[in-house]
N, C-alpha and C positions, 0 to 999 in steps of 0.2 A: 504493500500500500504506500508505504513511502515513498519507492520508487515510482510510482504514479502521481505522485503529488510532485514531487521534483520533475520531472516530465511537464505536468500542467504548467509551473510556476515557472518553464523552459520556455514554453509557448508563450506565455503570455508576456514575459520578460523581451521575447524576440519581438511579437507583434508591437509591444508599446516603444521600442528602439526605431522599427519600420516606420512608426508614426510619426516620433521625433524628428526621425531627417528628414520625411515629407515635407514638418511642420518648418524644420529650419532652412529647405529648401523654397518652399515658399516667402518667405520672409528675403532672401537673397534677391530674387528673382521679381522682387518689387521695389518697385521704387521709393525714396523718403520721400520724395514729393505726395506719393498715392498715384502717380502715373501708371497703366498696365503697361508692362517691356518682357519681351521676349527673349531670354538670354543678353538683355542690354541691349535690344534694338527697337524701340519704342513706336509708337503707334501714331498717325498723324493725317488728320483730314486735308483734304485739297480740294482746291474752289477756284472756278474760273472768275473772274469779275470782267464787268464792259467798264471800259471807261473812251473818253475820248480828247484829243486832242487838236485843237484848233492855228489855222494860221490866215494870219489876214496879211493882204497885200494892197497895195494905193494902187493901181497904173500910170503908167504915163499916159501923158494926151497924144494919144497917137496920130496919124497924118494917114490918108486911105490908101488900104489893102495893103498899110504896114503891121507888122505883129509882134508879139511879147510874150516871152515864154517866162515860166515862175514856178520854180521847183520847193518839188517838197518831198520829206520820206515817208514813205511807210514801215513801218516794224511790223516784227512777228508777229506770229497771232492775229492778223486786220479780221475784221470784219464787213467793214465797208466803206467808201467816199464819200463826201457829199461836196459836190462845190456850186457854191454862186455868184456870178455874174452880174451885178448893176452898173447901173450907168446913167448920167442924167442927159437930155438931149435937149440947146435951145433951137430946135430947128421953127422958121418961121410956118407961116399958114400957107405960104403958096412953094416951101420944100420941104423934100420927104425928110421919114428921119436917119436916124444914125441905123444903121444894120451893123452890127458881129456878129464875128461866128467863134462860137468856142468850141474848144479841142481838149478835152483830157485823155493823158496816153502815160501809159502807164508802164512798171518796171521793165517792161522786155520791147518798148517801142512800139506796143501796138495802139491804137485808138481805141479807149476803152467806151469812150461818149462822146458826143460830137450833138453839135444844135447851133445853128442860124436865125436870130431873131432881128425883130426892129422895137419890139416892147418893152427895155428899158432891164428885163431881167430875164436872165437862164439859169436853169438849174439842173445841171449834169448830178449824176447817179451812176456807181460803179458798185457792184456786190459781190465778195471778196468771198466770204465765208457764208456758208446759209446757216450754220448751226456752229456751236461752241465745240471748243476740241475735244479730246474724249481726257475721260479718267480713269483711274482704276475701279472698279468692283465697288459699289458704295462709297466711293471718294476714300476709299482708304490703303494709308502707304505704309508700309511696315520697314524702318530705316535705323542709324543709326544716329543721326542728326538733322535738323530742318533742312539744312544744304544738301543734303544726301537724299531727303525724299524731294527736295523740288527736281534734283539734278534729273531722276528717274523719272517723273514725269512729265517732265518737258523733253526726254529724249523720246519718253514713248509716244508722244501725242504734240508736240508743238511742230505749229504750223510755218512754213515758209512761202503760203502761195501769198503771191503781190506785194513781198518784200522787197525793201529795194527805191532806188529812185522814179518817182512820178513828176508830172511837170502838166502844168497848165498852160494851154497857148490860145491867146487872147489875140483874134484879127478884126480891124476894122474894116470890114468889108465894103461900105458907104458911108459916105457923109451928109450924104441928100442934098447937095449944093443945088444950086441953077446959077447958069451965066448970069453975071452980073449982079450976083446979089455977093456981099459979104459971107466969108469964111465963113463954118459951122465950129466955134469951139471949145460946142459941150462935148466931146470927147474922151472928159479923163470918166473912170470907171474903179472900181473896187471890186474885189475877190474877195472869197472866204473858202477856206477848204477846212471840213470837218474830215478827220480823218477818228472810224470808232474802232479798237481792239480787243484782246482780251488779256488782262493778267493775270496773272495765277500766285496766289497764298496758300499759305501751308501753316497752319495749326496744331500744334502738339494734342493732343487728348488724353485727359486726366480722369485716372480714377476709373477706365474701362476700356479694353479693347476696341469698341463697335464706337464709329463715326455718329456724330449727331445728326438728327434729318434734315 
């Protein structure tokens, strides 16, 4: 009978040993902050955001079927263009008005929009991206520091279409004169080029493995 009691008190001496190192392996294996980490490789949401960035231009007063070009960049991740065109015009009552034609052409030379008016404003429209880049599984990155999970998902999902130098070309196609009347020189004109993207943030997550919604 003894020997069955030393036996029991064997078992039970091993099981509660087994439970120790679980217990002091758990303990390791978390963080003092309360963060959940994976052998020290910690857990972190990622989110695309839009933001955008603007640039304005004056023109000069251009002289007919001269033109002006006016560059800008796009970054990574674009989304989309937007540019507009104004212009003020003192054309009298018995001449026509001012006509442009604008041109936006984009990273690789091509003509991305293009519009001929005499109405004082155009507005070109270019779409880059139709949808945000992608992410991982529930937005979530399993890393060993913030640098380390942006690094990873911007290699697996960052965008380069329409990266690169864009440029606006600004032609005064008419000035609507007639013989004999005085110059037309409302001429000068303003731009605006919205250019919209996405960035991307990276979140540590405290206190649980699973991304917030």
């Amino acid at each position: 009978m003894k020997d069955g009691y030393k036996r029991k008190d064997l078992i039970v001496g091993i099981a509660g040993g087994v439970i120790l190192i679980v217990a002091l392996l758990g303990i390791i294996f978390y963080q003092d902050d309360g963060a959940a980490a994976y052998g020290g490789l910690n857990v972190y949401e990622a989110k695309w955001n839009e933001e955008t960035v603007t640039h304005t231009f004056v023109g000069e007063s251009l002289s007919e079927k001269a033109s002006a070009d006016h560059p800008f960049t796009v970054p990574a991740n674009a989304a989309r263009v937007e540019c507009t065109l104004s212009w003020t015009d003192d054309e009298s009552t018995v001449s026509s008005a001012d006509s442009f034609k604008f041109d936006l052409v984009d990273n690789v030379a091509a003509t991305a929009a293009s519009d001929e008016k005499n109405s004082g404003e155009i507005i070109l429209f270019s779409q880059i991206l139709d949808s945000t880049p992608g992410l991982p599984k529930g937005g979530a990155v399993v890393a060993e520091t913030e640098g380390d999970a942006r690094d990873a998902v911007l290699a697996a999902n960052s965008s380069t279409v329409g990266m690169g130098n864009w440029r606006c070309k600004v032609t005064l196609s008419s000035v609507g004169n007639l013989p004999m009347l005085p110059v037309d020189t409302g001429n000068d004109y303003a731009l605006t080029v919205k250019v919209v993207y996405y960035t991307l943030s990276v979140t540590e997550v405290h206190g649980t493995s699973e991304p917030s919604a």
